[in-house]
N, C-alpha and C positions, 0 to 999 in steps of 0.2 A: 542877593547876598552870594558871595563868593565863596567856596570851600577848600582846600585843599585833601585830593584822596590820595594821596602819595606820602609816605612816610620820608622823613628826613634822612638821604644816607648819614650812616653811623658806623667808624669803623668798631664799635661795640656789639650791635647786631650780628645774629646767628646767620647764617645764608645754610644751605642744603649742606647735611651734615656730611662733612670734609671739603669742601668749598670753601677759598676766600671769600672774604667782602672788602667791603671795599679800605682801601692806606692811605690817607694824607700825611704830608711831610713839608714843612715849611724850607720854604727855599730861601727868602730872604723877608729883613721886616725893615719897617721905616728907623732911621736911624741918622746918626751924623755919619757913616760913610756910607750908607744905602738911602737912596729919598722913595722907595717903592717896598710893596710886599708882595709876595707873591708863592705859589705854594706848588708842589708834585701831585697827582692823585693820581692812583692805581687802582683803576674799576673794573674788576671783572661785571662781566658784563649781562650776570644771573643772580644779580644778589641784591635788594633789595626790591623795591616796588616796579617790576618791568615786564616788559610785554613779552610774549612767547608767540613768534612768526612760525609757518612752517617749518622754515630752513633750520628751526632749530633740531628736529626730529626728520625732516626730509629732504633726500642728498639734491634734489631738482624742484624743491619750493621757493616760494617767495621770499624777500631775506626783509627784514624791517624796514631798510631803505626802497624796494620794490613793491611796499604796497602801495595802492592808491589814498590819497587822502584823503576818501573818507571814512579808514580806521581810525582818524585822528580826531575827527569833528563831529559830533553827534548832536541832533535835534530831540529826539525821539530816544530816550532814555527809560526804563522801569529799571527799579530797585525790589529785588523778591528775597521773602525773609523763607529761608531754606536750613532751621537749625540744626547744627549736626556734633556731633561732640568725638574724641577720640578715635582715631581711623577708620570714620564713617565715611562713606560713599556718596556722593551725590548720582542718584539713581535717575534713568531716563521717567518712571514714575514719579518723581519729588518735579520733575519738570512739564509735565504733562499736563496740570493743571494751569500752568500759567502758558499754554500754547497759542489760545488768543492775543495774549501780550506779546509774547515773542515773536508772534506773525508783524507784528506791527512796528517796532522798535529795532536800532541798528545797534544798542550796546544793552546791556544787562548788568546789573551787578546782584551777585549770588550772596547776602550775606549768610552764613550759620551761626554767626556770636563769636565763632573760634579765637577771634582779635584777641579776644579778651584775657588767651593766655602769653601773647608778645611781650606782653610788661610781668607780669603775673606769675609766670610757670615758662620760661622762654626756651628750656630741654622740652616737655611739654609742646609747644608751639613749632620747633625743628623736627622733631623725632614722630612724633603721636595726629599730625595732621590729617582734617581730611582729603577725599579727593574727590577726582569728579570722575565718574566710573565712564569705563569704556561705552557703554552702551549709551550712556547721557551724552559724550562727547558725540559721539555718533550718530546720535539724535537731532542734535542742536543743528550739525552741517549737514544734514540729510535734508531737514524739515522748514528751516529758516533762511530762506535766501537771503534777507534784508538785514539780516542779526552778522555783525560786522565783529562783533565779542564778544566778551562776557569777563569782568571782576571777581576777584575772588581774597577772601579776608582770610584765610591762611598762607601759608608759605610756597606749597608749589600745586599745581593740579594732580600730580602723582603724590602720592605720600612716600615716604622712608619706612614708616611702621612694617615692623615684622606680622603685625598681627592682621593687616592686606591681605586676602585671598594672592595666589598666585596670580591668576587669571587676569589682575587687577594692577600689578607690577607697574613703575612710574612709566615704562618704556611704551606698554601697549593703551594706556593709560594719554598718554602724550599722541601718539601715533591714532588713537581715534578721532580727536578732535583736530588734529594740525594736518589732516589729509595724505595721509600716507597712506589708505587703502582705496579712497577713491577719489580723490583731487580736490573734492570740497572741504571748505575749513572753513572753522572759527579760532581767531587768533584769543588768547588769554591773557590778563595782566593778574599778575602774580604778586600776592601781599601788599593789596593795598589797605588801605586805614578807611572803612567804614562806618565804624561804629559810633559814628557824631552826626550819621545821616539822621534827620527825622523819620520817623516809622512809615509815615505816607507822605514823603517829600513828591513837592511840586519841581519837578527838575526841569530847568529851560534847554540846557545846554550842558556838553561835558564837551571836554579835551585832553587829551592824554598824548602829550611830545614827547618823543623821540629823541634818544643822542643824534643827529643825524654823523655818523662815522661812518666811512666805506667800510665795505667786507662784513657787518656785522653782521649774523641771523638774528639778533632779538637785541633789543636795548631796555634800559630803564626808560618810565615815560617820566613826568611833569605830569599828574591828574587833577585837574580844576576842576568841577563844577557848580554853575549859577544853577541859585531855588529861585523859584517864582517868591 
């Protein structure tokens, strides 16, 4: 069976609060003096369900288009239930427990439930998110050579919450895990739709594509994956 973990872009949806998302605009429809349809879209290219390369947070990192393919194609998959509620932390302790699995798998998905407030409470879901603390990021690229990602069911891996320690701010937050201090990284995809995973899914495969456009540091992905 087939899933989809990428949310529909929607120019309805919140993106990082004062950030567009994404504008469709009809260009033409089928018609007696038009025989085609076709449309404008204006995607910034951080808003919705997408990936976060280093280039996004480092001036001489990888840019989306520069990784290798196998950020894209994953065998070796776990799914770890990490619940977390209003501008909590995902702590390099919340990950410690699953370092066995991490040593062995090239993607990860991180869920906390957070999804839950997208439809729900969706200020809530932009504003109040959690993150993934410096020290976890840091963790993950320190300790994981084979671990290629990691998913996540909130909006960004830094939060906007005023109620984030300093220390914790989206900036150093981003810059732990995207290799800004010491060259190793793990790339992130950012708000995707897990919550229709089974609790102890058999996963065969994921994939997660890329816009492929020149110049970009990070794009929206396409996230598939088959359950056994």
């Amino acid at each position: 069976m087939f899933m989809y973990l990428s949310h529909p872009l929607d120019p309805k949806d919140l993106a990082w609060p004062g950030e567009p998302t994404v504008e469709v605009n009809r260009c033409t429809d089928v018609s007696e003096d038009c025989p085609f349809s076709s449309f404008l879209t204006k995607l910034p290219n951080h808003c919705g369900t997408h990936m976060d390369a280093p280039r996004h947070f480092v001036k001489n990192g990888l840019s989306i288009n520069e990784l290798p393919l196998e950020y894209f194609c994953h065998k070796n998959v776990a799914l770890l239930e990490i619940p977390k509620g209003e501008a909590e932390g995902i702590t390099k302790e919340d990950l410690e427990p699953y370092a066995e699995i991490l040593s062995q798998v090239s993607f990860a998905f991180l869920r906390t439930g957070f999804e839950q407030y997208r439809e729900s409470n969706p200020l809530i879901y932009q504003h109040e998110c959690p993150y993934i603390s410096t020290g976890a990021g840091q963790y993950l690229s320190d300790n994981f050579s084979n671990l290629k990602g990691v998913g996540i069911d909130f909006l960004a891996l830094g939060s906007p919450s005023k109620r984030v320690p300093d220390a914790e701010n989206p900036k150093n937050c981003h810059r732990a895990i995207l290799g800004y201090y010491t060259g190793r990284f793990t790339t992130v995809i950012e708000d995707m739709h897990l919550s229709e995973l089974p609790k102890n899914a058999q996963i065969k495969q994921f994939f997660n594509a890329p816009w492929r456009i020149v110049g970009l540091d990070s794009s929206q992905v396409t996230c598939i994956v088959e359950l056994e």
